[in-house]
N, C-alpha and C positions, 0 to 999 in steps of 0.2 A: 552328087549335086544337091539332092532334096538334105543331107547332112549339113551341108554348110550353108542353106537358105533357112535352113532349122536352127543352127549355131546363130545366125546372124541376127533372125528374131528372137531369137534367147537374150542377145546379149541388147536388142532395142528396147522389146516387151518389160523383160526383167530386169531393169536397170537399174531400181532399186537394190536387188540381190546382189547387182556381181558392185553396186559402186563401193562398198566397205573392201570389198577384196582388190579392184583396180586403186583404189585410193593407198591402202599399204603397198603395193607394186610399188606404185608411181615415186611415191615417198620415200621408201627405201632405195628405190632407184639413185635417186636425187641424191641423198645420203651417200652412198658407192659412188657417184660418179663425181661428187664437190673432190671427194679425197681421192679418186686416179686420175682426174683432171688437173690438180695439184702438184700431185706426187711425179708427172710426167710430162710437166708443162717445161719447156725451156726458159722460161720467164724466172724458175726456180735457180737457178744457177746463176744468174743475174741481182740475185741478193747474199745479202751476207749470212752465211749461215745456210745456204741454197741447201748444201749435201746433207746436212744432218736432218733437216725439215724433211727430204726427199724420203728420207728412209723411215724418219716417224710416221710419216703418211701411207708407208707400204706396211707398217704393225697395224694402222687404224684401218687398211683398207680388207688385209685379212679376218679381225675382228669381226669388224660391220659386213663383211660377207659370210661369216658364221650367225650371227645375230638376224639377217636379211632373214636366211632362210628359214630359220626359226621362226619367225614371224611368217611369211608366206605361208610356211605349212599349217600354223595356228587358222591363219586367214581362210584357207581353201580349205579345211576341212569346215570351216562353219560355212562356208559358202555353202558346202558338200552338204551335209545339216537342213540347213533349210531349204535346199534342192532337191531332197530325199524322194519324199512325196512326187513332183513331176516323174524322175527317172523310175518309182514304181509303178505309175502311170501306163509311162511308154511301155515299161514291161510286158505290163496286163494284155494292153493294147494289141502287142504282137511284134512293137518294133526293134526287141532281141537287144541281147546285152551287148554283141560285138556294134552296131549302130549305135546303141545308148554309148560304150564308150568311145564311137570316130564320135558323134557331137561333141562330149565332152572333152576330145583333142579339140576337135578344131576352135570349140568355144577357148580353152588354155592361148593356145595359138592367135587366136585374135587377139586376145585378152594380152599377148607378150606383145605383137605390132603396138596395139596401142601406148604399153609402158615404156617401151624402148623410143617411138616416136614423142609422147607428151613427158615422157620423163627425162629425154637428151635437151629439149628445148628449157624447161623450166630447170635441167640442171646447168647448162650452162649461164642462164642470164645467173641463179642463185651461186653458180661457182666464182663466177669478177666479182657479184657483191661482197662474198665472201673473204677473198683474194684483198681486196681493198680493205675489208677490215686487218688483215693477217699484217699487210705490209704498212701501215699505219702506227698498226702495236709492235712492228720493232724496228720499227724509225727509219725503213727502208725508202727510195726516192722511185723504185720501177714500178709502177702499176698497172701495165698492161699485161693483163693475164693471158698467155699465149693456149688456145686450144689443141692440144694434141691430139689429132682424127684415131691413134693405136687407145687411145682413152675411153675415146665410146665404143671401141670395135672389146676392147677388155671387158665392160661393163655388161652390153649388149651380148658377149658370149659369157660373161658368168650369170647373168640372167637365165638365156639358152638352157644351160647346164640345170639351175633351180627350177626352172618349168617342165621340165626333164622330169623331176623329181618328182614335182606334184602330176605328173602324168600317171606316172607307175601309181601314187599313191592313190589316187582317183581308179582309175583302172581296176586296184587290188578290192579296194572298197565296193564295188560296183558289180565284180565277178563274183565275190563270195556271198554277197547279200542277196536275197532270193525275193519277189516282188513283195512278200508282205513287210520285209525286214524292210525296206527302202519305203515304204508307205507310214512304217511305224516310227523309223528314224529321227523326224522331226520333234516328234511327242517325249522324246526320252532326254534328260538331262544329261550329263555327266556321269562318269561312272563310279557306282559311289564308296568313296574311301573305306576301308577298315578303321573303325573308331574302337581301339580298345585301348585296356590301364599302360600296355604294353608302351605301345606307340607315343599313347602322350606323356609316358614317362622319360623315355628316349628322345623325343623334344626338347623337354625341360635340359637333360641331361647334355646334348648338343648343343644349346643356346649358350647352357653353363661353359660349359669348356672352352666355348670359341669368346666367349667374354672374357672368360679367366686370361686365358691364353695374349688378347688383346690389350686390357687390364696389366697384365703384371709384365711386360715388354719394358728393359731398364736401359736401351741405344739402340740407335737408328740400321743396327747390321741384323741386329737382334729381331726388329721390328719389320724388317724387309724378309729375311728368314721365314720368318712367324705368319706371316701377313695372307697367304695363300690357304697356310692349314687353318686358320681362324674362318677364313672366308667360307672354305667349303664345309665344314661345321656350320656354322649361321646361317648358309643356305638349306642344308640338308632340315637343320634341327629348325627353318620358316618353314619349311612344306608339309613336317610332321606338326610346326604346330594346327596349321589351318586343318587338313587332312584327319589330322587324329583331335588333335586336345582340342580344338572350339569343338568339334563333336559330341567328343567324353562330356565336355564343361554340360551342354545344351541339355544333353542325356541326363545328365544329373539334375539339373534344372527340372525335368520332366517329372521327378521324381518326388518333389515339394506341395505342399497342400496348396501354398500359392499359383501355383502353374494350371490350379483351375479356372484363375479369374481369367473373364475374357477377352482383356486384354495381352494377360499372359501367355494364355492359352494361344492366341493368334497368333501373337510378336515370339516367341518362342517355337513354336511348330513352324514357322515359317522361314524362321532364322535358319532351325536345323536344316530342311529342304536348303536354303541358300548356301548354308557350308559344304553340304553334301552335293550341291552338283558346281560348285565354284570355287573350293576348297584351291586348286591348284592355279586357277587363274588367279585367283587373290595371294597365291603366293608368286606368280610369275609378275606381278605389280608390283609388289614389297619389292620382289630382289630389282627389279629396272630402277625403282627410288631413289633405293638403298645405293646402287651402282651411279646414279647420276650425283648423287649428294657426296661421295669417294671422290669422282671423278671430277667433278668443276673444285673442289675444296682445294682439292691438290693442285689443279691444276692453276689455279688462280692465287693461292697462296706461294708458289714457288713463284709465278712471275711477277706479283706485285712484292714479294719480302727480296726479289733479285737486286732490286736498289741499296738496300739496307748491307745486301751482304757487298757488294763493292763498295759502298762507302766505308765498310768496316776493314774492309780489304788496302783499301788507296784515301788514308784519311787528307791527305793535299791529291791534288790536280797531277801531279806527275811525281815522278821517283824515277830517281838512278838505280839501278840493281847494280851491285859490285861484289864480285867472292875473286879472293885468293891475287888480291890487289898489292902493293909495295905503299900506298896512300892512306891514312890514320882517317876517320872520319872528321877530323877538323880539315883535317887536307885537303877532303873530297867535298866538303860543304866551301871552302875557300876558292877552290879552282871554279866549280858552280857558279860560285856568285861572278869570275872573275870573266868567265865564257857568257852570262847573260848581260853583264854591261859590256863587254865589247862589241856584242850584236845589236844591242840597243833594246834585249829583251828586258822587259818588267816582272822580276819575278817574287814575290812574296813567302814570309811564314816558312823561308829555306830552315833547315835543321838536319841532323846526321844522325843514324842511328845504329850502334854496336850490335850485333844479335846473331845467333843462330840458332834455326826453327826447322821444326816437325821432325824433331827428337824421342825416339821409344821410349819408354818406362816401363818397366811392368813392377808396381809394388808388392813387395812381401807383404806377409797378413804378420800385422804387429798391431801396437795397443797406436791407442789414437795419439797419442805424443810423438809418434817414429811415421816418417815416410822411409823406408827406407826400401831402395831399385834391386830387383833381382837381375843377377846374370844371364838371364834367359828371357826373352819375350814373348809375352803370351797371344794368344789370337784378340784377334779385334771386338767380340762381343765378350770378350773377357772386360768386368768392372774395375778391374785393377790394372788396369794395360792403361798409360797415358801419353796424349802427345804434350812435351814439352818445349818450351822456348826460351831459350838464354840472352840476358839483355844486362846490362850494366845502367848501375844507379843516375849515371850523367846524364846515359841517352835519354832516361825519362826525363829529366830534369826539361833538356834541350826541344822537348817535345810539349814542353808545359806543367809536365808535374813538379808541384813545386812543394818544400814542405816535407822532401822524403827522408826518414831519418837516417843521419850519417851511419856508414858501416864500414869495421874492418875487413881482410882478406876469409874469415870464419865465419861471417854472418851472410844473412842473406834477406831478403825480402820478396814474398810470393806473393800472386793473384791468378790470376783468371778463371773458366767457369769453373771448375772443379775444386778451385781454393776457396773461392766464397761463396759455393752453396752449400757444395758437399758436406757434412756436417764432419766427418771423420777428418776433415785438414780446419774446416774454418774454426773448430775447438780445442783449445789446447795444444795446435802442432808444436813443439818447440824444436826439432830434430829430424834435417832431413840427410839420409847416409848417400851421397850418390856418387858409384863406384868407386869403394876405396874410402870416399873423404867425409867427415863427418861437419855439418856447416849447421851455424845455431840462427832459428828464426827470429829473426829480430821483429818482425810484424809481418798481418796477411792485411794488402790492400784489398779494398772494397772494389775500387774503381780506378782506370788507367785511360790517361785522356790521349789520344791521339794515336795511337801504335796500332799498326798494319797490324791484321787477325787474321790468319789461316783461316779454312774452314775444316773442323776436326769431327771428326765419326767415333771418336773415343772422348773417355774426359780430358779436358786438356788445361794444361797449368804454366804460370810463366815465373822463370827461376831470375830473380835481380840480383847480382853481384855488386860488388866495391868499386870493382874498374875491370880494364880490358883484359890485365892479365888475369884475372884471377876469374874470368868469363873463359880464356882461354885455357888456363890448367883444368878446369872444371869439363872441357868440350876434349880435349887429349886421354882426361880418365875412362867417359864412353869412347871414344875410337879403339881404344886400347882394350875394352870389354866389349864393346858389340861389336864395332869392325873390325877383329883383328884377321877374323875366317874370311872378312868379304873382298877384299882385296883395294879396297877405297877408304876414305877418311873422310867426316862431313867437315868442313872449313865453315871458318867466321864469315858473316858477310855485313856490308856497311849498306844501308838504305842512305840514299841522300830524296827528304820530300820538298818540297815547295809548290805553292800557286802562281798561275802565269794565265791571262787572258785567251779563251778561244783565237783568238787571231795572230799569237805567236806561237801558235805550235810549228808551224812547218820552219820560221826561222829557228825554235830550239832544236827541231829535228838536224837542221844542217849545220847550226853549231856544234850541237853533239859529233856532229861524224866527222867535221872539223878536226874538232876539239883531240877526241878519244881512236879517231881512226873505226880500224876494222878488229879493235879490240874483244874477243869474246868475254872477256871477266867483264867486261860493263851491259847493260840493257836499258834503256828510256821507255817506260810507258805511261801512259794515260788514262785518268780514271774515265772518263767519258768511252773513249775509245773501249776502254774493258765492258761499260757498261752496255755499250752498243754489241759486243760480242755476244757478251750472256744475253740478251735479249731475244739476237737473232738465234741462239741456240736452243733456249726454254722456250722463246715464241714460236716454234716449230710442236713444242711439246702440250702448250697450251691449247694451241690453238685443234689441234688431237684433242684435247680434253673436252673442249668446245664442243665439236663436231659432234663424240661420243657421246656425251652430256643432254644433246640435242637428242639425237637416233634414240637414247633410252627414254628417256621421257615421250617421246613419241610413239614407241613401241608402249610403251605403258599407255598411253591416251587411246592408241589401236584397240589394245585389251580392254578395257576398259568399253568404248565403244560396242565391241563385241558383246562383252557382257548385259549390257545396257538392252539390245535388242534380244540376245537370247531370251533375258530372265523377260524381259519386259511381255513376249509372245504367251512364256510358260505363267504367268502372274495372270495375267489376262485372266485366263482361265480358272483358274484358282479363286480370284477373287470377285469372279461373276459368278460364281457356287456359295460363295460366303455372304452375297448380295441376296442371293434366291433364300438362303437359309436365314436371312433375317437382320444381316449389319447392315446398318446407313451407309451412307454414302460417304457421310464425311467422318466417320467409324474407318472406313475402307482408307481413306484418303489420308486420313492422321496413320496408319498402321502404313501405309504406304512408306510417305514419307520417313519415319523413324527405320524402316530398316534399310532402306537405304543410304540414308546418313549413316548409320551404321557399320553396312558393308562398302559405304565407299571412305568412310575414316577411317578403316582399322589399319588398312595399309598404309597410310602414312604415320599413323601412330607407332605403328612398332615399324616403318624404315626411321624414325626419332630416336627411338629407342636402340635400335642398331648401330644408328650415328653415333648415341652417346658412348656405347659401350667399345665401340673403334675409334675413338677419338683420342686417347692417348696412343695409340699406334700409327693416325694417321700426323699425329704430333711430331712423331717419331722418324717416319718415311720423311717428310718434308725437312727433316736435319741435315739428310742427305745430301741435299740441294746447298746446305750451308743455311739454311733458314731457322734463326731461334728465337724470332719474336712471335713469344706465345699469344699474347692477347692479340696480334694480327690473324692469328690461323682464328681461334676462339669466333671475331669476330667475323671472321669470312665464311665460318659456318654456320654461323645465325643468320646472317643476310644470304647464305644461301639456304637456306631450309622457310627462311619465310619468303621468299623469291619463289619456292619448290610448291610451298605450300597453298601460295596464290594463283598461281599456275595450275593445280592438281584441282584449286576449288572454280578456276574457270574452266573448267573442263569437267567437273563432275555438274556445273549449271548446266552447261551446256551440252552433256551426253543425258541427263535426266530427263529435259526436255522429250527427249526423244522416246525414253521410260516410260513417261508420262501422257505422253500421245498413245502409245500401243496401249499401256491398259487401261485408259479412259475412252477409248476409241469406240 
């Protein structure tokens, strides 16, 4: 009893101490419980794209339940810190370490009522707010976010589980520490790093590689591959650089005849102290940054460039799909027109088009004149492995292009991205061999107005012929060498496109079935309709990114915070020694401030620096998606890094303050 009336004024008296540690609870809570509140709501199934959402939110929910507890244990140990002092106290006093640690349950224990009560409340009103943003961004009509009661009982037992944890941790800390350790606790910084040539070469050497490695990534399979070993490089070789090399660097600094002046002398002694006991915190900053700027970049670049890739997908409003039809594409463009005047539909911009796509290639290595297809195909992060696409001179015609020069059954006409960037086709190709047949380039187009674009993970090229047969003998040579083992043939197919008013889709739908029966060589869809697909599909992924994007940067503002009052207790001190010894006041105050601008800009400087060096990788991932408008990525990492950066600088005002109270106090 006298345990937990002692626990209870602990946690009234000392409110100050535990509120940095209840407020990470509470907040992490909230975080956990927006995404299993989500992820288990029946409201989810009631949208489009429900299941795929359902299961992104059960990756983001295991995540942010690894990151939670990392942060809790960060948190209760500095609670543990500057609680030192009391529990050697009680020590002294007589009230034995098995009491010191039942208070310290039961203080955990109150401390978990509290997060699970003020954290279910504030997480669900922030869960519908949230839910309302999510179904808004993909065009959904249900917005009652239904609360699943197994939601909080999950949270509230993975909670359980982490206070579990900091139990034991508390507990271990508290039995092996002996009363003077626990008195002396408070006074002591961080433990301090090995700074030798060693270490902060191996920094350098870490940063290098996981740049190179992100740097030199030539396709998006490549890039996802790549993506993880870069990563954990560039983390290991941020924590040797704070840890070791701002060390070495400072150490050297000591070493200069300059380092007597006294301002030198201050701003440099004081820096090294600040590396050496915050070495790791300033790298547990960088990487949450560096992880929020990865995470919203992608995650917002894939949903806003998802418009671009269906429009490049469905350039009219609808299409007929047809393979392995008995109807010529004038035929199928004829009957079209001849099924939306009889329903009284208005259809525009009809056209037909010959082709068949997402054809292997894998090129020999020849001199830049010859494309010429080997027999075998190679893997996907292979540079010479290409998707190609066969189309006839007409269909571009019929599509708009106009102007394209005439060609016999020998010639041919190329484009796409790998024709006109690639520097190896866009010069000189005159020669492409493919299986078998040797076809002379009569030109490489720059640009092709109107024609449906796959989305390809390799380089990808589009082969124009004379006409249909000779589109056809050319798609018989590959059957006859790639599929002769597989036991199928890829067949021609005829797109038919045209535009039609949102308000005659459901009459063309019933024309078509009309029309065409229960035919499977035909399909009708809709670029709207696709577009509301991908949406509901990526806005499940986004919206993940969102969430995460959130919880890091808040985990970084936690830290941050923390640090703010450590250093702020141990300064104090320091610089009421420097005051007694003879500096001003506003000597003290200018030295103040410069190192803390200091240690609170480096971490965003070098996550900038991070950014830039993973920026053609994360170029790379976002291909994936079908996304290759560069300057959309480019600018969405500017507007987020100066979003990140104003954010980072209202919260370095506003945890200074606090800086600034403790050592002027």
């Amino acid at each position: 009893m006298l345990s937990f009336k002692l626990a209870t004024r602990n946690l009234k008296k000392g409110f100050k101490s535990f509120a940095p540690f209840l407020m990470a609870c509470i907040t992490m809570f909230v975080m956990i419980f927006v995404t299993a509140s989500i992820a288990l709501s029946p409201s989810i199934d009631k949208l489009r794209g429900g299941a795929a959402l359902s299961e992104v939110m059960s990756f983001a929910l295991v995540v942010l339940a690894i990151f939670s507890v990392l942060i809790l244990i960060y948190s209760y140990r500095f609670l543990q810190l500057q609680r030192s002092r009391e529990f050697g106290l009680y020590d002294i006093l007589g009230f034995g370490k098995t009491r010191i640690a039942g208070v310290a349950f039961l203080e955990l224990l109150l401390s978990y009522l509290i997060t699970v009560v003020v954290g279910s409340i504030c997480g669900i009103a922030f869960s519908k707010f949230l839910y309302l943003i999510f179904v808004n961004m993909i065009g959904g009509n249900y917005f009652n976010l239904e609360i699943n009661p197994s939601s909080i009982l999950l949270v509230a037992a993975l909670y359980l589980i982490f206070f579990i944890i900091l139990m034991f941790i508390g507990m271990w800390i508290i039995w092996r520490s002996s009363s003077l350790d626990l008195l002396r606790e408070e006074s002591k910084g961080e433990k301090e790093p090995k700074a030798n040539i060693f270490l902060a070469g191996l920094a350098v050497i870490l940063l290098a590689i996981g740049y190179y490695i992100a740097l030199s990534v030539d396709n998006p399979i490549s890039a996802l591959t790549n993506f993880f070993i870069a990563v954990l490089l560039v983390i290991f070789g941020t924590y040797f650089f704070y840890v070791s090399f701002t060390v070495w660097y400072l150490k050297r600094k000591k070493k200069r005849a300059s380092y007597y002046k006294p301002h030198n002398f201050i701003t440099t002694s004081s820096m090294l102290y600040r590396m050496k006991a915050n070495a790791v915190g300033l790298g547990n900053i960088t990487i949450l940054l560096s992880m929020t700027i990865v995470t919203v970049v992608v995650s917002l670049g894939v949903f806003i460039g998802t418009e671009n890739v269906v429009q490049t997908q469905y350039p009219r409003e609808a299409q007929i799909f047809s393979v392995d039809t008995q109807e010529t594409p004038d035929q199928l463009r004829q009957t079209t027109q001849k099924m939306a005047t009889a329903h009284g539909i208005k259809i525009s911009h009809l056209s037909s088009i010959y082709m068949a796509s997402s054809l292997s290639a894998q090129r020999k290595a020849s001199s830049n004149d010859q494309f010429i297809t080997s027999n075998e195909l190679g893997s996907m992060i292979d540079k010479n492995n290409y998707t190609v696409t066969l189309t006839t001179r007409d269909s571009l015609e019929a599509i708009g292009n106009k102007d394209l020069p005439a060609l016999d059954d020998q010639e041919i006409l190329l484009t796409g991205s790998s024709a006109s960037k690639d520097g190896s086709l866009a010069t000189g190709l005159k020669t492409v061999h493919w299986y078998g047949k040797d076809y002379q380039v009569k030109d490489i187009l720059k640009d092709v107005k109107n024609f449906p674009e796959d989305v390809s993970l390799t380089n990808s090229m589009m082969i124009i012929f004379a006409n249909n047969q000779a589109l056809e003998k050319a798609l018989d040579n590959y059957n006859n060498v790639i599929n002769k083992d597989q036991g199928y043939s890829q067949s021609p197919m005829t797109l038919t496109l045209f535009d039609l008013p949102a308000a005659d889709k459901k009459a063309m739908n019933k024309a078509f079935k009309q029309t065409f029966g229960a035919d499977n060589n035909l399909s009708l869809s809709y670029r709207s309709e696709a577009l509301q697909d991908q949406r509901a599909q990526i806005g499940g992924f986004v919206f993940v990114g969102f969430v995460l994007g959130m919880s890091f940067i808040l985990g970084a503002a936690l830290i941050i915070y923390y640090k703010q009052l450590s250093e702020g207790a141990q300064d104090k001190r320091s610089f009421k020694i420097l005051q007694e010894v003879g500096l001003s006041k506003d000597e003290v105050q200018k030295t103040i401030k410069s190192q803390v601008r200091m240690i609170f800009f480096l971490p965003l400087v070098i996550t900038i620096l991070h950014y830039a060096g993973a920026y053609l990788m994360i170029e790379k991932i976002v291909m994936l998606f079908g996304i290759t408008n560069r300057s959309l990525i480019f600018m969405i990492g500017l507007a987020t890094i100066a979003l990140l950066a104003a954010i980072y600088y209202l919260i370095y005002k506003a945890t200074s303050r606090v800086y600034y109270h403790i050592v002027e106090r």
